[in-house]
N, C-alpha and C positions, 0 to 999 in steps of 0.2 A: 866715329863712335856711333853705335845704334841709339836711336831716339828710346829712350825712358818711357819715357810718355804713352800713354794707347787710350785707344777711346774704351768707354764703359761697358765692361762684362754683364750679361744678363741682370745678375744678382746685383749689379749699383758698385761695385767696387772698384777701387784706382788704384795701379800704381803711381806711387809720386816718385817723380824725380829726388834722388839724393839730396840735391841741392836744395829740396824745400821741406826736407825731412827737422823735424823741431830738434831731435838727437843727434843729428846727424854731425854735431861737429864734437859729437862724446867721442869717447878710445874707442875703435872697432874691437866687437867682441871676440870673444876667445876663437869662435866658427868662425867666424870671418878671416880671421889670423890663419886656421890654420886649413881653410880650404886656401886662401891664396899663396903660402909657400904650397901646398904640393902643384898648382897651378904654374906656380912661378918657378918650378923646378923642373916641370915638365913643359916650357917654354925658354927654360935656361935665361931668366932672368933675377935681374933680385928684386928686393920688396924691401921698399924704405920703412925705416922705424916709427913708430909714432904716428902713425896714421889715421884719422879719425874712423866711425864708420861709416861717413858719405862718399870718403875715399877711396876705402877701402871697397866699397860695391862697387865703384866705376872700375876701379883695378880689375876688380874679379871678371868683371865684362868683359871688359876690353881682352883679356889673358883665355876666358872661355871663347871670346872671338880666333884669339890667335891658335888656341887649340882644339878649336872644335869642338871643347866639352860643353856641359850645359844645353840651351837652346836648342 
């Protein structure tokens, strides 16, 4: 899995890791749901229920890793 993490953009700003997201263990949003089924359809996976959305971003990573989208 690719490192979350990077160092600071010009303008001061970070991404944080999922895991240290304050929301992150809320339901992944409605986007988030439904960019990872067309993901996980176009990598012939499935996408378990219930997902937060700390989860649900590493998912989508990992799924635009395996498909080449995104990045």
């Amino acid at each position: 899995m690719a490192d979350r993490k990077s160092s600071a953009p010009e303008d001061g700003n970070r991404v944080k890791d999922p895991e240290d997201w304050t929301t992150g263990d809320e339901p992944a949003t409605g986007a988030q749901e439904s960019y990872l089924h067309t993901l996980a359809t176009e990598a012939h996976e499935d996408v378990p229920d219930g997902l937060t959305k700390a989860e649900a971003s590493q998912r989508i990573d990992d799924l635009q890793e395996k498909t080449g989208r995104g990045r």
